[in-house]
C-alpha positions as CSV (number, residue, x, y, z in Angstrom):
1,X,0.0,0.0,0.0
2,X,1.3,3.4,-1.2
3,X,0.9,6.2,1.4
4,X,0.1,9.9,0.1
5,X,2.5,12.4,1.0
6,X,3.0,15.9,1.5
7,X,6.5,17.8,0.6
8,X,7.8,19.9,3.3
9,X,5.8,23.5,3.5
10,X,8.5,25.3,2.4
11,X,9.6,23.9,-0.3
12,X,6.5,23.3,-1.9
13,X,5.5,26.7,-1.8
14,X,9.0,28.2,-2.6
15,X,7.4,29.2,-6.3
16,X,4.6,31.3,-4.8
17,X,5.2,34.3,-3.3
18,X,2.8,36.0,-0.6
19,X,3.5,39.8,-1.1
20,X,1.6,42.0,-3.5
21,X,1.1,39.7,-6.2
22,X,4.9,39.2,-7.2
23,X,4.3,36.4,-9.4
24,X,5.3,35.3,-12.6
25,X,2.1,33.0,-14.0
26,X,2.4,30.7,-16.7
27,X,-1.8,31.3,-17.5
28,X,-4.1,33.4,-16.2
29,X,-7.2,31.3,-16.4
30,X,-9.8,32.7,-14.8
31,X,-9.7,36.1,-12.0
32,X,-11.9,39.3,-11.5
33,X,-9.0,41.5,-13.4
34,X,-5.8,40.2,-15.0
35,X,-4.4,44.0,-15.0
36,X,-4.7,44.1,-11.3
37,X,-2.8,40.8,-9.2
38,X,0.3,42.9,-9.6
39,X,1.6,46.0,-7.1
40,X,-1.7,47.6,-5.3
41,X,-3.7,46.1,-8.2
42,X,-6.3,48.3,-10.2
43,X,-6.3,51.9,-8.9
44,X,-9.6,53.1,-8.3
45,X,-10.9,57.4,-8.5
46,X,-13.0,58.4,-5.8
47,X,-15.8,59.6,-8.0
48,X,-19.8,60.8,-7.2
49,X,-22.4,59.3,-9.8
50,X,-22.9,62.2,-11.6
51,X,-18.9,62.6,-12.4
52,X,-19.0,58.6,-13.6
53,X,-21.9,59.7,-16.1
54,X,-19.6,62.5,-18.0
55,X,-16.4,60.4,-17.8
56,X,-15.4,62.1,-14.8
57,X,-14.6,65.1,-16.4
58,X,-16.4,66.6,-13.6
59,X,-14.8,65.2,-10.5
60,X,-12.0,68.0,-9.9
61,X,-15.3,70.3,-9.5
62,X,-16.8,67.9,-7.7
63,X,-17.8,68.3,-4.0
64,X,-18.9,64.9,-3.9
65,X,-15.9,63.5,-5.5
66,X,-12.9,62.9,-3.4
67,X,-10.0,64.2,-6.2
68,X,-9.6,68.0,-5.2
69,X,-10.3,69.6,-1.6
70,X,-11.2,73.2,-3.3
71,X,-14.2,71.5,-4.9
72,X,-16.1,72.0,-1.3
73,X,-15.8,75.5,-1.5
74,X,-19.1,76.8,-3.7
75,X,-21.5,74.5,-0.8
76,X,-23.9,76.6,0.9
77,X,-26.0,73.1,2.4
78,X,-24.8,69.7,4.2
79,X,-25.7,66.9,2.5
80,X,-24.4,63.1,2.4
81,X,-24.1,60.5,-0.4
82,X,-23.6,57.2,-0.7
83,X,-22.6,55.3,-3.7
84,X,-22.9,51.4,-5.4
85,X,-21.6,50.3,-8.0
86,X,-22.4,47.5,-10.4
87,X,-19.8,46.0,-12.9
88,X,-19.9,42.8,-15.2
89,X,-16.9,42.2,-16.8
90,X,-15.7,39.4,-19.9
91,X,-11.9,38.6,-20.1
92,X,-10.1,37.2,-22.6
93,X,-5.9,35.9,-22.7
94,X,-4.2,33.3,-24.8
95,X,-5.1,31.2,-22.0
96,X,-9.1,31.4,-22.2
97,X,-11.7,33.7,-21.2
98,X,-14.1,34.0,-18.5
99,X,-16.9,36.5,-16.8
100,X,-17.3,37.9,-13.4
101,X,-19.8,39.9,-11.5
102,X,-19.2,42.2,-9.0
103,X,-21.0,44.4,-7.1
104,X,-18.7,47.4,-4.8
105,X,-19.4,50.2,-2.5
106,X,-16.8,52.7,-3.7
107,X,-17.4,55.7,-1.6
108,X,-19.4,57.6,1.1
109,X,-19.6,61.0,1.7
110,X,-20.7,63.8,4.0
111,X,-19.9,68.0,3.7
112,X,-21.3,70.9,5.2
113,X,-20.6,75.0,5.4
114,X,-19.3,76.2,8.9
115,X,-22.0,78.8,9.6
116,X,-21.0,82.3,10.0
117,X,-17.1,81.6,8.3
118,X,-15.9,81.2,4.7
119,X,-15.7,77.5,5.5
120,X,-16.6,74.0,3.9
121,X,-15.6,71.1,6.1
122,X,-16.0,67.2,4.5
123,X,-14.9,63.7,5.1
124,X,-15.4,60.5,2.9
125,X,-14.3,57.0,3.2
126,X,-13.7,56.2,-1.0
127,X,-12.0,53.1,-2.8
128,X,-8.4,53.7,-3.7
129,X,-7.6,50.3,-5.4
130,X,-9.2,46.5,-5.8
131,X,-7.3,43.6,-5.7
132,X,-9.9,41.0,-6.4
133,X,-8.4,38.0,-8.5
134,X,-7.8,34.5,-8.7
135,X,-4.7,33.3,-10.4
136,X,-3.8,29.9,-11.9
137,X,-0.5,29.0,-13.4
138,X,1.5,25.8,-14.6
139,X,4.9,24.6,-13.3
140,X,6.8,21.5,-12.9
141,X,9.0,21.2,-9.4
142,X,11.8,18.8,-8.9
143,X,10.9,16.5,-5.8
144,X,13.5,14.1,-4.8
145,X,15.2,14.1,-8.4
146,X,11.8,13.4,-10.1
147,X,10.2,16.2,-12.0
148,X,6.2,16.7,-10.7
149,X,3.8,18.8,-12.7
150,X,2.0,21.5,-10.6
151,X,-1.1,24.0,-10.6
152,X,-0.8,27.1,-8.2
153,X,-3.4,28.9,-7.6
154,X,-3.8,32.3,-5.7
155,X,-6.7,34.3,-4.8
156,X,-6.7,37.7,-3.1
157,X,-9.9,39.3,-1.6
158,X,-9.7,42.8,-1.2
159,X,-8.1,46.4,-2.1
160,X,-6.9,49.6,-0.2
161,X,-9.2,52.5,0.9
162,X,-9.0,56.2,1.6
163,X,-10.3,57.8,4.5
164,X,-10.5,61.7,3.5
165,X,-11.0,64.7,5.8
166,X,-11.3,67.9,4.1
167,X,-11.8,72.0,4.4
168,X,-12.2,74.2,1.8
169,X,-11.8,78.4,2.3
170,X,-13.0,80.7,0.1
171,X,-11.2,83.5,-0.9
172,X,-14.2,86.3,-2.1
173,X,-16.8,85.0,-4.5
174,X,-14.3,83.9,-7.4
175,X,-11.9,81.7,-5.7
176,X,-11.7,78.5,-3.0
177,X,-8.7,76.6,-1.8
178,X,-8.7,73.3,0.2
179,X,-6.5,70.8,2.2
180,X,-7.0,67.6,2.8
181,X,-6.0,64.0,5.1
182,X,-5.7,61.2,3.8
183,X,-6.0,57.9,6.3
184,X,-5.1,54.7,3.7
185,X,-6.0,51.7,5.0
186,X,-7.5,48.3,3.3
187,X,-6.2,44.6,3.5
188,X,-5.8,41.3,1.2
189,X,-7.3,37.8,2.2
190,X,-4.5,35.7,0.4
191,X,-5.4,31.5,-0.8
192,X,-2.1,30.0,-2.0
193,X,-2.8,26.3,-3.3
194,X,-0.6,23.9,-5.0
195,X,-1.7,20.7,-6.7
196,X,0.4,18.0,-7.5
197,X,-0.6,15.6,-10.8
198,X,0.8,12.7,-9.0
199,X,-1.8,12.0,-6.5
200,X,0.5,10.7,-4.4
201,X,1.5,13.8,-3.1
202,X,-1.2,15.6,-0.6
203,X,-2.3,19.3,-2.1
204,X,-0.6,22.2,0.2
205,X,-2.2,25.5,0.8
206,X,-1.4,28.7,3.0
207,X,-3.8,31.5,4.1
208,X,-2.8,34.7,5.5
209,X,-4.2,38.1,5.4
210,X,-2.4,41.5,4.2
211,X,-3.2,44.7,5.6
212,X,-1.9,48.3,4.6
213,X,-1.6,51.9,6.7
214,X,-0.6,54.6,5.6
215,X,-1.3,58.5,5.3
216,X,-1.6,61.1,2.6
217,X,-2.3,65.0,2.0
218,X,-3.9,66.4,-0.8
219,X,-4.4,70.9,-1.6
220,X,-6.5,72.3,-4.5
221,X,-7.7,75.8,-6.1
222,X,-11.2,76.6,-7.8
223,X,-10.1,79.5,-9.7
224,X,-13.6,81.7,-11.5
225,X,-12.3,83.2,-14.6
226,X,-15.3,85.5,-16.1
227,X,-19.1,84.5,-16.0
228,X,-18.8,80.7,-17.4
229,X,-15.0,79.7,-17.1
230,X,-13.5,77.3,-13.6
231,X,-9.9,76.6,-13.4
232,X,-9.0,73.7,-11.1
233,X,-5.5,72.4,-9.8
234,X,-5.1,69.9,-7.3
235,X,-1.8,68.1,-6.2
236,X,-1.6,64.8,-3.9
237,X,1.5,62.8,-2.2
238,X,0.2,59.5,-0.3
239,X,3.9,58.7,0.8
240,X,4.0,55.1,1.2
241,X,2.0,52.3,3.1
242,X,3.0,49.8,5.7
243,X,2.5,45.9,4.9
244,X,1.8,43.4,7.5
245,X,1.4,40.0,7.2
246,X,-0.7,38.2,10.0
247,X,-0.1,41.4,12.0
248,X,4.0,41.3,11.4
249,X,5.5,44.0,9.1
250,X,6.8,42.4,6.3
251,X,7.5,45.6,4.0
252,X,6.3,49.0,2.7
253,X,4.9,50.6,-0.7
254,X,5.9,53.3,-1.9
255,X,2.4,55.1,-3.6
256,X,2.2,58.2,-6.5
257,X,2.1,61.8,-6.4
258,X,-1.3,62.8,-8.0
259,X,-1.0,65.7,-10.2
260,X,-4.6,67.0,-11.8
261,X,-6.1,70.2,-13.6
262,X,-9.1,70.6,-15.3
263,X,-11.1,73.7,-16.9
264,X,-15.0,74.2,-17.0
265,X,-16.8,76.2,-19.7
266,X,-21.3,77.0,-19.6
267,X,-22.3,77.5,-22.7
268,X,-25.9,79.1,-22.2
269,X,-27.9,77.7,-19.9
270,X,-28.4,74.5,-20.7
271,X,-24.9,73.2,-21.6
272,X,-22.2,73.0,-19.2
273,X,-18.8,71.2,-20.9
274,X,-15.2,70.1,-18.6
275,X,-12.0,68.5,-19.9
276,X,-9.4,67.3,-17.5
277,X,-6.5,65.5,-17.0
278,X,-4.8,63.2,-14.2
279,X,-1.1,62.0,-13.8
280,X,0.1,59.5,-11.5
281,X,4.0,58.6,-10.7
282,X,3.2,54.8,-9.6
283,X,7.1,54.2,-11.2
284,X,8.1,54.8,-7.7
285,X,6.7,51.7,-6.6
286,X,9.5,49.9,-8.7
287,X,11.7,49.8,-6.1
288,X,9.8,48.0,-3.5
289,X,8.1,45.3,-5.8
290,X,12.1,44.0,-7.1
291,X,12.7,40.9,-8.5
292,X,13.9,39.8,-11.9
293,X,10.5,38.4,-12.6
294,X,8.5,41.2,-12.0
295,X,8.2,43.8,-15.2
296,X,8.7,47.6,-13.9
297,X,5.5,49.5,-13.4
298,X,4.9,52.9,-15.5
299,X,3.4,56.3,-14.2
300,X,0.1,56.8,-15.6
301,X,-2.5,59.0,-17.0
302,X,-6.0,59.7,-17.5
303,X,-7.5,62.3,-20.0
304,X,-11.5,63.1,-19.7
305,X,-14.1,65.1,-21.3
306,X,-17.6,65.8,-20.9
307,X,-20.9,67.2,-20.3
308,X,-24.2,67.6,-19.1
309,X,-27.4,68.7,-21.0
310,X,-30.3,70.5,-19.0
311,X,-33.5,70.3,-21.2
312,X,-35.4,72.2,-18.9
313,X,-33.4,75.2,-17.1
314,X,-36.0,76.5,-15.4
315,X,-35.5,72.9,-13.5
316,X,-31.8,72.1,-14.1
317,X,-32.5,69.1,-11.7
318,X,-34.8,67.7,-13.0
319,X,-33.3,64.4,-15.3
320,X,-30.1,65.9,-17.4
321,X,-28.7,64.2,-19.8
322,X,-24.7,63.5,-18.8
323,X,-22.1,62.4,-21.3
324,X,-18.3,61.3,-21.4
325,X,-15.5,59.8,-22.7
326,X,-11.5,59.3,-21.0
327,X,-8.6,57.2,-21.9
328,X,-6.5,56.7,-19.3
329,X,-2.9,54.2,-18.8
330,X,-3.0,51.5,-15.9
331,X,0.5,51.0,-13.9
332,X,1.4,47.2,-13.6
333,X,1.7,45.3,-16.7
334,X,2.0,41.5,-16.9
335,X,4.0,41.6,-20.2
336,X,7.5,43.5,-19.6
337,X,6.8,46.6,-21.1
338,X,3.3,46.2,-22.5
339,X,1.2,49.1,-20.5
340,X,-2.3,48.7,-20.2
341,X,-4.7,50.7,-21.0
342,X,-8.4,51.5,-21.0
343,X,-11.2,53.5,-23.0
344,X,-14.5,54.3,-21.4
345,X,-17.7,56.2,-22.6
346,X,-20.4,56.7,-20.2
347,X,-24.0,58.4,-20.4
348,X,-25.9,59.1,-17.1
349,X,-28.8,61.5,-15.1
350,X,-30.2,62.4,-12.1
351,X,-33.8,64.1,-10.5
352,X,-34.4,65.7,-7.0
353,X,-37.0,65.2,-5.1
354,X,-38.6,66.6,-1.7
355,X,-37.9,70.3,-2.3
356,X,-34.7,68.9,-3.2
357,X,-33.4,67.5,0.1
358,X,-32.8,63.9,-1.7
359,X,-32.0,63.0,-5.1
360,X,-30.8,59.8,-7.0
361,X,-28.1,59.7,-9.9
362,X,-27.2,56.8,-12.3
363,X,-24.3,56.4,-14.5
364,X,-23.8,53.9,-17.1
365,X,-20.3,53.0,-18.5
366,X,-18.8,50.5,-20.8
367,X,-14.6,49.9,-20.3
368,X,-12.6,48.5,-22.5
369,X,-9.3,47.5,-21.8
370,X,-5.9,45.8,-23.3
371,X,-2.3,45.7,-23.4
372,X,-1.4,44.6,-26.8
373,X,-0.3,41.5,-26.0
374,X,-3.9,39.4,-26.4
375,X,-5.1,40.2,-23.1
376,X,-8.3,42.8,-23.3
377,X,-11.0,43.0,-21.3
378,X,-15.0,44.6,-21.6
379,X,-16.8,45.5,-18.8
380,X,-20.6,47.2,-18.7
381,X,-20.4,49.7,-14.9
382,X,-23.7,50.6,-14.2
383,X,-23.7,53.4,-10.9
384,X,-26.2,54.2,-8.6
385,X,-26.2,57.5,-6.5
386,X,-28.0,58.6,-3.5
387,X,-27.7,62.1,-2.0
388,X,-29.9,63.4,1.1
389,X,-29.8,66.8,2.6
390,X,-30.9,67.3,6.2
C-alpha cells in the first residue's frame, strides 16, 4: 500500500510568493481582473455618480468626488451620499476567457458649510484600489530528483481605501482653496494552493491576510475666470503604506504623487462642458516590488471630457442628460513593457426630489481594456447615487 504524502511546506510553496502579487504566471485562467494581481492592483478614482456619467470630467469640480479639496468651497447646504456600484466584466488571454460579476461600494460621503465663516468642512471613506483575483498557473517542481507537474493557484480578496478629511476656504466670490488628510488603509485575504498531478503527493495550501496603513495629504484651487469659465488644480503625495502580514511587518509601498487640472466652460444655460487631466508617478513603486521576474511598473495617466445637457433650465435638476469619454494608462503590466490601458464612454442623469433635500443619480459606462499582447477586457459599470440633505 502506497501512502500519500505531502512535501515539506516550504519547499513546496517556494514558487509562490505572498506579497503583492509578485508572481510570474504561466496562464491566467480565470480572475476578477488580469491588469490588477500585480503592485496595489487596479487603482480606483474616488468619483460621485454624476462625475462617472460625463467620464469624470467633472470630478475635480466635484464636492462629492474625493480628487480636489477646493471643490467644497461653492457648498452653501450639508448633504451626504452614498454610492454602489455594479460591474460585469468578460476577459479574454491566450489562456481562455471568462466573466465575473461584481458588485462594490466605492465611496461615502458627507460636507457641510461652517455657519457664519468662509468654511466647507468634509470627510469621505472612498475606494483607492481592488485587488480581487484569482490566479492559476502551470509549473513542474523537482521533488526528490523526479520532476512533478504543478497548478498554483492564488486568490486575493480585497483592495486599499481612503479615509479623506477635508476644508475648503474661500477666498471672495471667485476663488476657493482646500487641504485635505488622507488615512489609507484596506487589506488582502490571500489563498495559496498547490496541486500535484501525482496523487501521491497531498495538495498544500497557506492563508494569511495583508493589511496596509498609511497617510496622505492632498491641496487644490477653484479659480472663477469671467461669468462661465473654472480653473481647477489639485496636487496629492500618499507617501508610502506599511505591509503586515498576519499582524508582522513584512514591508512597505511606496504610492504616487497625484498631479490634476481641469477647466469648465457654460455654454448658455443649458450646456455646461469640462476637460481634465490626471497624472500619476506609480514608477516609484519599482523599487519596493524587485525581483527579476516582475516587469517595472509605468506612471500613468487619465484624459476626460464631458458634459451635461439641461433640457429644462427653469429645472436644471430635473433628469439631465450627462455624457463622457477618458482614456487613461493602468501602472502594472503582466508583459515587460506592455502598458495597459483603458477606454471608457459613459451616459448618465439624475432628478431631485422633496424640495430637493434627496436626489438619485445613475451612470452607465462601458470599459474597455488591453495591453497589446492578447489580453483585453469589456466591462458594462452601471452606478447608482443617493444624496440626502438634512
Amino acid at each position: 500500500m502506497t501512502r500519500a504524502r505531502s512535501p515539506r511546506r516550504g519547499a513546496s510553496l517556494a514558487s509562490l510568493t505572498l506579497a503583492l502579487g509578485l508572481l510570474a504566471p504561466a496562464a491566467l485562467r480565470a480572475q476578477s481582473s488580469q491588469f490588477g494581481f500585480r503592485g496595489v492592483g487596479i487603482p480606483t478614482r474616488g468619483l460621485s455618480v454624476r462625475s462617472m456619467g460625463t467620464g469624470g470630467s467633472f470630478s475635480i469640480f466635484d464636492p462629492q468626488s474625493s480628487l480636489n479639496p477646493a471643490a467644497l468651497g461653492p457648498l452653501d447646504f450639508t448633504s451626504a451620499s452614498f454610492t454602489a456600484l455594479q460591474e460585469y466584466r468578460s476577459t479574454s488571454n491566450p489562456f481562455g476567457s471568462s466573466s465575473v460579476r461584481e458588485t462594490r461600494f466605492p465611496q461615502v460621503t458627507l460636507s457641510g458649510p461652517i455657519k457664519h465663516l468662509p468654511v466647507v468642512l468634509g470627510a469621505s471613506y472612498s475606494a483607492y484600489s481592488n485587488r480581487d483575483f484569482s490566479i492559476v498557473s502551470s509549473d513542474t517542481a523537482v521533488l526528490r530528483g523526479i520532476p512533478v507537474p504543478v497548478n498554483d493557484t492564488l486568490d486575493s480578496r480585497g483592495g486599499l481605501s481612503s479615509a479623506r478629511v477635508a476644508g475648503a476656504y474661500r477666498l471672495g466670490e471667485h476663488t476657493s482653496v482646500g487641504i485635505a488628510f488622507h488615512l489609507i488603509t484596506g487589506s488582502d485575504r490571500v489563498v495559496q494552493r498547490r496541486d500535484f498531478t501525482d496523487t501521491t503527493y497531498l495538495p498544500v495550501s497557506e492563508r494569511s491576510e495583508l493589511s496596509y496603513s498609511g497617510v496622505g495629504a492632498s491641496i487644490g484651487l477653484v479659480q472663477q475666470i469671467g461669468p462661465r469659465m473654472l480653473l481647477a488644480l489639485a496636487a496629492r503625495s500618499d507617501g508610502h503604506v506599511n505591509i503586515d502580514k498576519d499582524s508582522a511587518r513584512v514591508g512597505r509601498l511606496d504610492l504616487p504623487y497625484t498631479f490634476s487640472g481641469g477647466v469648465r466652460y457654460r455654454f448658455g444655460r443649458r450646456l455646461d462642458l469640462a476637460a481634465q487631466g490626471v497624472y500619476q508617478t506609480w514608477s516609484g513603486a519599482n523599487s519596493d516590488l524587485g525581483g527579476t521576474d516582475n516587469p517595472p511598473g509605468f506612471n500613468t495617466m487619465e484624459l476626460s471630457f464631458g458634459g451635461e445637457y439641461t433640457p429644462d433650465p427653469r429645472r436644471p435638476s430635473r433628469r439631465p442628460i450627462r455624457f463622457g469619454v477618458r482614456y487613461g494608462t493602468l501602472p502594472f503590466p503582466i508583459v515587460p513593457g506592455a502598458q495597459p490601458h483603458e477606454l471608457g464612454l459613459s451616459l448618465g442623469t439624475g432628478a431631485r426630489f422633496a424640495k430637493d433635500r434627496a436626489g438619485v443619480d445613475v451612470s452607465l459606462e462601458h470599459v474597455s481594456r488591453s495591453d497589446g499582447t492578447g489580453r483585453s477586457e469589456r466591462a458594462w459599470l452601471i452606478g447608482l447615487g443617493v444624496t440626502i440633505r438634512p
